[in-house]
TORBA-357084 format. One record per residue (C-alpha): residue in one letter; x, y, z. Coordinates in steps of 0.5 Angstrom, whole numbers. Layout:
SITE   residuo    east   north      up
SITE         a       X       Y       Z
...
***
This chain:
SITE   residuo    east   north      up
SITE         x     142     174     247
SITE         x     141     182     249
SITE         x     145     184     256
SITE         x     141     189     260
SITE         x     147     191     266
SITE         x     150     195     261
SITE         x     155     200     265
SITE         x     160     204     261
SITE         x     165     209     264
SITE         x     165     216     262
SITE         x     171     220     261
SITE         x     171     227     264
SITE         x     175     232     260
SITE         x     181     234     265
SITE         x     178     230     269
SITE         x     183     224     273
SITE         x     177     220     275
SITE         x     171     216     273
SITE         x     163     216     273
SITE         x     159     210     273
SITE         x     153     211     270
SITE         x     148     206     265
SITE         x     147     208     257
SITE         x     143     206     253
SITE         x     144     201     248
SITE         x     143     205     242
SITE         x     149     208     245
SITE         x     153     201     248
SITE         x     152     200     239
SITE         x     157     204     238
SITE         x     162     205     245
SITE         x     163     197     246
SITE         x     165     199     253
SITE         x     163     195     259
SITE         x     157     189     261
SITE         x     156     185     266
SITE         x     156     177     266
SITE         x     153     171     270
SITE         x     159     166     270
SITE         x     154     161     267
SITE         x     153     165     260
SITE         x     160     166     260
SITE         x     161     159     260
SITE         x     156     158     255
SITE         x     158     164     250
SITE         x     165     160     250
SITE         x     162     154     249
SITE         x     158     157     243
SITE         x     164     160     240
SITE         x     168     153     240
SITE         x     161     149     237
SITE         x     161     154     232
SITE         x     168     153     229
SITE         x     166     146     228
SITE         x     159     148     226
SITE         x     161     152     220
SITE         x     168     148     218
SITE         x     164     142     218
SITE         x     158     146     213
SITE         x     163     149     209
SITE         x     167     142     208
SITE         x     165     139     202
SITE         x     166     146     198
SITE         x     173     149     200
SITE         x     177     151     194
SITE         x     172     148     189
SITE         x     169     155     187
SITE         x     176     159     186
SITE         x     174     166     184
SITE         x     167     165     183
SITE         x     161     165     188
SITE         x     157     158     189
SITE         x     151     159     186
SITE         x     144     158     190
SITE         x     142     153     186
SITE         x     148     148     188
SITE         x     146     144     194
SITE         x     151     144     200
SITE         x     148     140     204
SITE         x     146     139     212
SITE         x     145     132     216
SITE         x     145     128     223
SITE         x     151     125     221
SITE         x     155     130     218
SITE         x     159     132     223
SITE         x     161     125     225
SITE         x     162     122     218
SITE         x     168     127     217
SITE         x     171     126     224
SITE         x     171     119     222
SITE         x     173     119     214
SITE         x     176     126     213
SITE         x     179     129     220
SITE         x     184     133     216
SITE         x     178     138     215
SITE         x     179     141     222
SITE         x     186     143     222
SITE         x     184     150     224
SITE         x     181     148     230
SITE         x     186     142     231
SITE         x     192     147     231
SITE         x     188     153     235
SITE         x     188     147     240
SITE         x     196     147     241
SITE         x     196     153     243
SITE         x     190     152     247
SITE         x     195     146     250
SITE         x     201     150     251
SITE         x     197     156     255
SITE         x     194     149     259
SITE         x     201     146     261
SITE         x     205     152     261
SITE         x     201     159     263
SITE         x     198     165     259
SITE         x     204     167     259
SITE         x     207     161     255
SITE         x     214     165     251
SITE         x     212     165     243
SITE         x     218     160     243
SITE         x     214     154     247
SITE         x     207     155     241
SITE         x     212     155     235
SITE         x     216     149     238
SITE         x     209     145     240
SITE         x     207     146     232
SITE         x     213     145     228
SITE         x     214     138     232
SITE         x     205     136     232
SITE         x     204     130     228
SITE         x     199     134     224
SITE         x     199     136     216
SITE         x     200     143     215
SITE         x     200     148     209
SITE         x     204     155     206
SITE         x     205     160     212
SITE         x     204     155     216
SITE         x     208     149     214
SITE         x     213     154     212
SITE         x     214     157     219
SITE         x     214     150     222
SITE         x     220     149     216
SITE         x     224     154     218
SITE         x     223     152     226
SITE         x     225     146     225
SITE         x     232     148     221
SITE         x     235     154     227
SITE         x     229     160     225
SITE         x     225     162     231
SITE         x     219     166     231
SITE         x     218     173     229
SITE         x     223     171     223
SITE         x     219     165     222
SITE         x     214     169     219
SITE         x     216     175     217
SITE         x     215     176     210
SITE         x     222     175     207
SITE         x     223     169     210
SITE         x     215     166     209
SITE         x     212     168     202
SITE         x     206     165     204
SITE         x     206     170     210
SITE         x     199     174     207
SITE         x     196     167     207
SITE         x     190     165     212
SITE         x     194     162     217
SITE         x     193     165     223
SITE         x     187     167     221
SITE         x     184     161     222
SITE         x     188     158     228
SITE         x     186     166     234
SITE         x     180     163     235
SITE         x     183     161     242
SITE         x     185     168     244
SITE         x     179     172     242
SITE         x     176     167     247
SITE         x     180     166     252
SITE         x     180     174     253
SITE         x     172     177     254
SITE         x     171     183     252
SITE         x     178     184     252
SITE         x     181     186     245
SITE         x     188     188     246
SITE         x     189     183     251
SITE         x     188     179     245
SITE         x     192     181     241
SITE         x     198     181     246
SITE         x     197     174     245
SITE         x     196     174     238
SITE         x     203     178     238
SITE         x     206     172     240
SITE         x     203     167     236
SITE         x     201     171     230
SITE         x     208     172     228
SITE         x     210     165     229
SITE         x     207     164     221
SITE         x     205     170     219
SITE         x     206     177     218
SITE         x     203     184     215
SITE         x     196     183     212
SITE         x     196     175     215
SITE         x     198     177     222
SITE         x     193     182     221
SITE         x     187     177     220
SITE         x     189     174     227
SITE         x     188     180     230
SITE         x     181     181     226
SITE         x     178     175     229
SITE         x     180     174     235
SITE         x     178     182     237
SITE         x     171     180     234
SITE         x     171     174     238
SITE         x     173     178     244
SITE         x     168     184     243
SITE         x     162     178     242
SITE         x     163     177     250
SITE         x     160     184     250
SITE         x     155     185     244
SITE         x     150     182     241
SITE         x     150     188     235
SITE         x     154     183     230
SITE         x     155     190     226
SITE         x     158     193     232
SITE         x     163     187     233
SITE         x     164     187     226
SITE         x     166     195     226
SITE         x     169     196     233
SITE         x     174     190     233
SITE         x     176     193     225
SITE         x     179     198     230
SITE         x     185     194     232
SITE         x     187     194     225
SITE         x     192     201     223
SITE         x     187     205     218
SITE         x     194     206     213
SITE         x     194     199     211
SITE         x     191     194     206
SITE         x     188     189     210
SITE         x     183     195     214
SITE         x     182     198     207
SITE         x     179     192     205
SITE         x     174     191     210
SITE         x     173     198     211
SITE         x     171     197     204
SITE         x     166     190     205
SITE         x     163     195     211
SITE         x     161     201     206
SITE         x     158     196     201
SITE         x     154     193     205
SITE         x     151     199     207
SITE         x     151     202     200
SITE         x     147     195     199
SITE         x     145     192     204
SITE         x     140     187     201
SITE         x     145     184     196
SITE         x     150     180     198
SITE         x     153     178     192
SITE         x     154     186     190
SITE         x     159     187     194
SITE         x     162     180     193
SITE         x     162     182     186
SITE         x     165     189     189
SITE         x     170     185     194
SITE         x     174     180     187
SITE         x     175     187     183
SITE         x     178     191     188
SITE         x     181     185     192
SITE         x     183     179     189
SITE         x     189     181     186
SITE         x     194     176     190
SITE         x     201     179     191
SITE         x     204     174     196
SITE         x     203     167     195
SITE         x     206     163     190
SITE         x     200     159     189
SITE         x     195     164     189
SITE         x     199     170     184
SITE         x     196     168     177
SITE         x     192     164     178
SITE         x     185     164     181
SITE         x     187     161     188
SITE         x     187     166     193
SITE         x     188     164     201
SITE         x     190     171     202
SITE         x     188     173     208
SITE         x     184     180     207
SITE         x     180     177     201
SITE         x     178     171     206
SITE         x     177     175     212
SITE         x     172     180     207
SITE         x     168     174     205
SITE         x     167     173     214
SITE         x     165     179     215
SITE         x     160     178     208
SITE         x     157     173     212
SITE         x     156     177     219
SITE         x     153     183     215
SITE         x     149     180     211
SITE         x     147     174     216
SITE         x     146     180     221
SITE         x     144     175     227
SITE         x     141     169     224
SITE         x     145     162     224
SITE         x     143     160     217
SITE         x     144     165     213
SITE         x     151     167     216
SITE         x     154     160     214
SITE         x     150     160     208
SITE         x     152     167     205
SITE         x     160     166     209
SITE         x     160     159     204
SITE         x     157     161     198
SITE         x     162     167     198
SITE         x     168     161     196
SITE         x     175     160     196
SITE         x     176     158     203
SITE         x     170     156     204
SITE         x     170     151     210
SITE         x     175     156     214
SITE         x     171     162     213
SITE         x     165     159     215
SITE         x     168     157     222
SITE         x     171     163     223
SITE         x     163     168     223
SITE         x     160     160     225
SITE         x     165     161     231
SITE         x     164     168     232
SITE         x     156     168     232
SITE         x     155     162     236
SITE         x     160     167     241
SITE         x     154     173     241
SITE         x     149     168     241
SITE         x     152     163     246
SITE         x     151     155     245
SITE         x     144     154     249
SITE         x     142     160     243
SITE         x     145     156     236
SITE         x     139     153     234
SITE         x     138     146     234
SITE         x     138     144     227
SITE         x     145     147     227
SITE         x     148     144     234
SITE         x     144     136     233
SITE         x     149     133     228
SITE         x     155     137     233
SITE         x     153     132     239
SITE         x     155     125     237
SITE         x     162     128     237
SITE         x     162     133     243
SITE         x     166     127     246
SITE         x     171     125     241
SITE         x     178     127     241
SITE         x     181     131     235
SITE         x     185     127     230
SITE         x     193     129     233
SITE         x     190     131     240
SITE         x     188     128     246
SITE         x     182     134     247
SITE         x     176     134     245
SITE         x     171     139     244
SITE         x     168     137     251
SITE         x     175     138     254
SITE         x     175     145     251
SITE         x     169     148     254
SITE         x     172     147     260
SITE         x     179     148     258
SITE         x     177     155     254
SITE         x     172     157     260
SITE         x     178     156     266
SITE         x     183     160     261
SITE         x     178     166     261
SITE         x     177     167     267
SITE         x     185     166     269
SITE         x     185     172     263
SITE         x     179     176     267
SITE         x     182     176     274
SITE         x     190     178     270
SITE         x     186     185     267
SITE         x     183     186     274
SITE         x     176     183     272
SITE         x     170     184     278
SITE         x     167     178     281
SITE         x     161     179     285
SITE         x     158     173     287
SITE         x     156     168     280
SITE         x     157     175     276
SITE         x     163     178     273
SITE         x     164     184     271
SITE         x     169     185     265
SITE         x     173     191     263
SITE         x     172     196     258
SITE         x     179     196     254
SITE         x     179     202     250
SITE         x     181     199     242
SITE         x     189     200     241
SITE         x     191     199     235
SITE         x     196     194     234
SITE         x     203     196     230
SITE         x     203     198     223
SITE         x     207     192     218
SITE         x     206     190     211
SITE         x     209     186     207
SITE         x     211     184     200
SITE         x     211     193     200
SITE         x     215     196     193
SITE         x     213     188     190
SITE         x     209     187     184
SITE         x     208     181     181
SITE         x     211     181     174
SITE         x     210     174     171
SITE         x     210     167     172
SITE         x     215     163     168
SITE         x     214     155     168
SITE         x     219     152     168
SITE         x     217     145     169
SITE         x     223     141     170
SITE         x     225     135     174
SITE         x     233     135     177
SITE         x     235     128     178
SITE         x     241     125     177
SITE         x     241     125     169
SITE         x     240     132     170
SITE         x     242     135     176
SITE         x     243     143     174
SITE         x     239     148     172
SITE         x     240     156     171
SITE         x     235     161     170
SITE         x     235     169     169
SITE         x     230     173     170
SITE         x     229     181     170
SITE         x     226     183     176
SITE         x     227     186     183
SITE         x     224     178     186
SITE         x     222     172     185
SITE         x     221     165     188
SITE         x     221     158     185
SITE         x     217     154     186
SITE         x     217     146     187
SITE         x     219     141     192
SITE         x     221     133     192
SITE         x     217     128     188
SITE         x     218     120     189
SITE         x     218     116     183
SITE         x     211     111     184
SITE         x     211     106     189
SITE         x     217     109     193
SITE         x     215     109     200
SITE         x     222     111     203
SITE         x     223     118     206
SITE         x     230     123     204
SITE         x     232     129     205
SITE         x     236     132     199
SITE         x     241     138     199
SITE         x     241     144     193
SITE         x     246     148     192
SITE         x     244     154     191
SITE         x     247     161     188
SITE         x     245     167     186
SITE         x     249     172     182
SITE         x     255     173     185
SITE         x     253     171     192
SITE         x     257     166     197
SITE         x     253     159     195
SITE         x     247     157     200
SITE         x     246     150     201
SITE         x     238     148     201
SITE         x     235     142     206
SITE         x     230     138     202
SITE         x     225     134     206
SITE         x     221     128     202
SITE         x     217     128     207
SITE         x     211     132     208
SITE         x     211     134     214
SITE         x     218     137     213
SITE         x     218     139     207
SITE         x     220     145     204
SITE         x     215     149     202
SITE         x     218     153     195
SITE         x     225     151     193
SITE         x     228     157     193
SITE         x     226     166     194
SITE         x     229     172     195
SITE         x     226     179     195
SITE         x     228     187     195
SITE         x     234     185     190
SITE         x     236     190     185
SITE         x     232     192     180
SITE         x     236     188     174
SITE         x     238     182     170
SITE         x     239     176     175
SITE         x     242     170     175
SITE         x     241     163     178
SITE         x     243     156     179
SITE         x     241     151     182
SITE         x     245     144     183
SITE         x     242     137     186
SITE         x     248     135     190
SITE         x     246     127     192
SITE         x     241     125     186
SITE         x     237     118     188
SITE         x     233     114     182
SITE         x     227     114     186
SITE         x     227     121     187
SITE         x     226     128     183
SITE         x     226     135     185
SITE         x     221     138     180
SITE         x     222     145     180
SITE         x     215     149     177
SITE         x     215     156     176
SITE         x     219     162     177
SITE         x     214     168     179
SITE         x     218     174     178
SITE         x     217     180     182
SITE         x     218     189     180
SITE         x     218     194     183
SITE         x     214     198     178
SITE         x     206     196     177
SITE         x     207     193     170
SITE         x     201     195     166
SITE         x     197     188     163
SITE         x     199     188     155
SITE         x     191     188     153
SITE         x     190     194     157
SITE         x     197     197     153
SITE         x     194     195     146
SITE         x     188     198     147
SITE         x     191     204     148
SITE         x     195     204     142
***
């Protein structure tokens, strides 16, 4: 849908006022500046972006982390049917839980005001009824045992803090602020680092400046490039997607070239303990550049951004519904063709699973959250039409994580403390490390507990460590610390109150330096 009240304000040098004068679009390509909307199309874009999310997770379902470090082949099918969305709400609704929790912070702003503090989402997430996974359940451990956010999801507390998480949940914040991207990111600010931080926190700010700059372009190249903005030049996530942007214009009709471009230089995960040496990555930028793979190459048309945003891999039922999302805000709902919105209608009115909202419900909610969001930042109202204020880009505040850390090696460990066994102690020489595991019930037990570790490192005072049983509690990693001196380390590790249904499998111990450590191939091919 292409907006022709497009007005821009220019900017006279020495000069304290403003001109209004029209520009062409051609010119609105690359400035983003300022439009005009009916209250009605506003309305409609906030519905396609909500349809969209659910469009594209439901898509990308069948697929997520089945193809880890490969692309899905055009000869695999994924298909596409009237029932789709409704046997998944029905069967398996555990696979929107990047819509489901971006609706709690939906909910917090609902009761609570735009102005809901951090700590309002983060108490309203650690105590939702729902699973969650690495940053995220990590963040709702640490809440739930005294830690509010930002230490929640700052890097030495999180492993996980570079993962996908709040990538997949700003949706809301990119929605509710049109046109508006650093009103966006104020939100994304407060919620982002409840889970995340860095490269992770960073992936939020992508999504929800892209969302926010759909409102006002129908340019998906533009969308793509102008919220890249928000992000500081100096760091690894807009290197990454700077990266995807250049390769598409170096081949623009191959997608699978710059996908193939993408897993050489980016794939390497560095934070995650599931994803470093192994072909698993939930990384937050290599995610984020196959959504932005599936909106250049997609270029506008529905089909082939999903098909494209799917196929690339990895956390293939997320990334779909972040370009689905983002694409059905530029078109808007009335625009998404109809192939895609018919299997969406039987569940329009069906609530999420562990929320009493439905996307019938959102539609309006998200709209009333918009407007109360324009009207905060000085938006014009004449009549039906809105006129929604350019924001010149700032880039959010420079932090990354996991910096001077090299994954060294992954020692498996693979030993079960129990009470024939309540010890353990393992050396490593490095400058960090996790370890990797959590509480294991023997078979048939359906009794929930929570175990203490004592924990001790070198010479340091003895910690004790809380180990829910239970999966919505539980302890992502059993034990990490970061940033330690390059040497010989030591640690011990002891169950305090063993129980013959339980066991405390301890995994994996992933060793970090700080020196880039040369692969043994590469150095014996070298001899």
């Amino acid at each position: 849908m292409i907006h022709k009240k497009w007005l821009v304000f220019v900017l006279l040098p020495l000069m304290l006022t403003a001109c209004r004068q029209p520009v062409n679009k051609k010119t609105v390509r690359h400035l983003q500046l300022h439009t005009s909307l009916s209250q009605e199309m506003l309305k409609d874009k906030i519905k396609g972006g909500w349809a969209g999310q659910v469009i594209g997770c439901t898509f990308g379902g069948p697929t997520e982390f089945r193809f880890k470090g490969t692309l899905i082949n055009d000869y695999q099918p994924i298909p596409w049917d009237t029932n789709r969305c409704k046997w998944w709400y029905e069967n398996a609704p555990g696979l929107y839980d990047d819509i489901y929790m971006d609706l709690t912070f939906v909910d917090v702003i609902e009761k609570e005001g735009i102005d809901a503090p951090a700590s309002a989402h983060a108490n309203a997430f650690a105590h939702a009824k729902y699973m969650l996974w690495h940053a995220n359940q990590a963040a709702r451990y640490n809440i739930l045992n005294g830690m509010q956010p930002p230490a929640s999801g700052y890097w030495e507390n999180n492993p996980h803090s570079d993962d996908i998480d709040f990538q997949i949940e700003a949706d809301f914040a990119g929605l509710m602020s049109p046109g508006m991207v650093n009103a966006a990111n104020t939100i994304a600010d407060k919620v982002g680092h409840i889970m995340n931080f860095g490269d992770g926190w960073y992936g939020g700010v992508y999504v929800a400046s892209m969302y926010a700059l759909a409102f006002v372009s129908d340019d998906v190249r533009s969308v793509v490039t102008e919220a890249l903005k928000a992000i500081p030049g100096n760091t690894t996530f807009h290197q990454c997607i700077a990266d995807v942007i250049r390769w598409h214009d170096q081949y623009p009709d191959d997608w699978k070239q710059t996908w193939f471009e993408v897993l050489k230089k980016w794939s390497s995960d560095i934070g995650c303990p599931d994803g470093v040496f192994t072909d698993f990555d939930i990384d937050a930028k290599l995610n984020a550049a196959y959504v932005v793979i599936g909106l250049l190459y997609g270029n506008g048309d529905y089909y082939k951004t999903l098909e494209i945003a799917t196929r690339c891999g990895e956390d293939s039922d997320c990334n779909p519904a972040t370009a689905g999302g983002i694409l059905g805000t530029i078109l808007g709902y009335e625009n998404i063709p109809e192939y895609w919105k018919k299997p969406l209608y039987p569940v329009e009115d069906m609530d999420f699973k562990y929320t009493t909202l439905s996307l019938n419900d959102v539609y309006e909610i998200g709209y009333r959250h918009a407007l109360k969001m324009l009207k905060r930042n000085h938006a014009r109202f004449h009549g039906d039409t809105v006129d929604i204020p350019y924001e010149q880009i700032i880039p959010v505040k420079v932090e990354q994580g996991f910096t001077g850390h090299f994954p060294k090696e992954r020692i498996l460990v693979h030993n079960d403390l129990s009470g024939k066994n309540p010890e353990i102690t393992l050396s490593f020489s490095g400058k960090g490390f996790v370890l990797t595991g959590g509480v294991y019930k023997l078979k048939g037990v359906t009794q929930e507990k929570t175990f203490h570790l004592q924990y001790k490192l070198d010479d340091n005072p003895v910690q004790t460590i809380t180990m829910p049983s239970a999966f919505a509690t539980r302890r992502n990693d059993i034990a990490w610390k970061y940033n330690l001196s390059e040497k010989t380390h030591t640690i011990h590790i002891k169950l305090l109150d063993p129980d013959a249904d339980f066991a405390i499998n301890v995994n994996d111990l992933l060793v970090y330096s700080g020196q880039k450590t040369e692969n043994a191939w590469k150095s014996s091919t070298n001899r």
